[in-house]
C-alpha positions in Angstrom: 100.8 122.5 53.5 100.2 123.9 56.7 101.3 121.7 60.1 100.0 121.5 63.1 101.2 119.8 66.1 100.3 119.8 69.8 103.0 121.7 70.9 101.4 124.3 68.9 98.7 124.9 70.6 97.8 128.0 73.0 98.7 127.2 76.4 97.8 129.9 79.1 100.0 129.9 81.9 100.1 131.0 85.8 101.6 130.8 88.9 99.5 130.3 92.3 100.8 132.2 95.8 102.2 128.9 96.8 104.6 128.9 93.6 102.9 126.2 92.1 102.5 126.6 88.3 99.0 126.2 86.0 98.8 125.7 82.3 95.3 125.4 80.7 94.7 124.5 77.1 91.3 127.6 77.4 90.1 125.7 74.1 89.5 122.4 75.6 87.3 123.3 78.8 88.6 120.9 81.8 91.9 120.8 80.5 93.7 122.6 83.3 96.8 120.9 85.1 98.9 122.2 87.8 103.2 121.3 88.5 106.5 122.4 90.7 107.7 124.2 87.4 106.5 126.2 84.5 107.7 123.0 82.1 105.9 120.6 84.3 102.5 122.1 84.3 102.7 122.6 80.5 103.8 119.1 80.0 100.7 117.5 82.0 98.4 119.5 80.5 100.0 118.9 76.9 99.4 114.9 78.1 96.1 115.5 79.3 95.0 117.3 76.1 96.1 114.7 74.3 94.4 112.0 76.4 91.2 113.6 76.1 91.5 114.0 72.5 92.3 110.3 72.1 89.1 109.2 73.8 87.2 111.5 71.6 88.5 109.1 68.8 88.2 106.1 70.6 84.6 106.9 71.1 83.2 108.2 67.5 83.1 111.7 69.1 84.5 115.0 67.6 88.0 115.3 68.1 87.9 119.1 70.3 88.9 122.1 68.2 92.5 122.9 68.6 93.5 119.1 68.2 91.1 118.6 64.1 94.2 119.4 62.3 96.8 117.9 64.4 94.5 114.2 63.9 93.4 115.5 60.5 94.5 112.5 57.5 94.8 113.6 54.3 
């Protein structure tokens, strides 16, 4: 059996000229969040990602790509 969780997922990481760090989940368009640190910028956007997968559930929609098998029941 295969798992998956959300810290699993591809997180693409950069640093802007002001020093302030970006981490975007490129699979979920939107999901982009910035932070004072490398860890803090991949934290948000692991919390958004999240987030925006949970509405997806809470409204009937399709959970987004890098988050089926992470929600997936058996």
């Amino acid at each position: 059996m295969e798992t998956i969780s959300p810290d699993s997922i591809l997180i693409v990481l950069g640093q802007e000229d002001d020093g302030r760090w970006w981490a975007d989940v490129e699979s979920m368009p939107g999901v982009i969040a910035y932070g004072p640190t490398r860890d803090a910028a991949i934290s948000a956007v692991r919390a958004l990602a999240l987030r925006v997968a949970a509405d997806c559930i809470d409204h009937g929609e399709e959970v987004p790509q890098p988050f089926e098998k992470v929600f997936s029941s058996a």
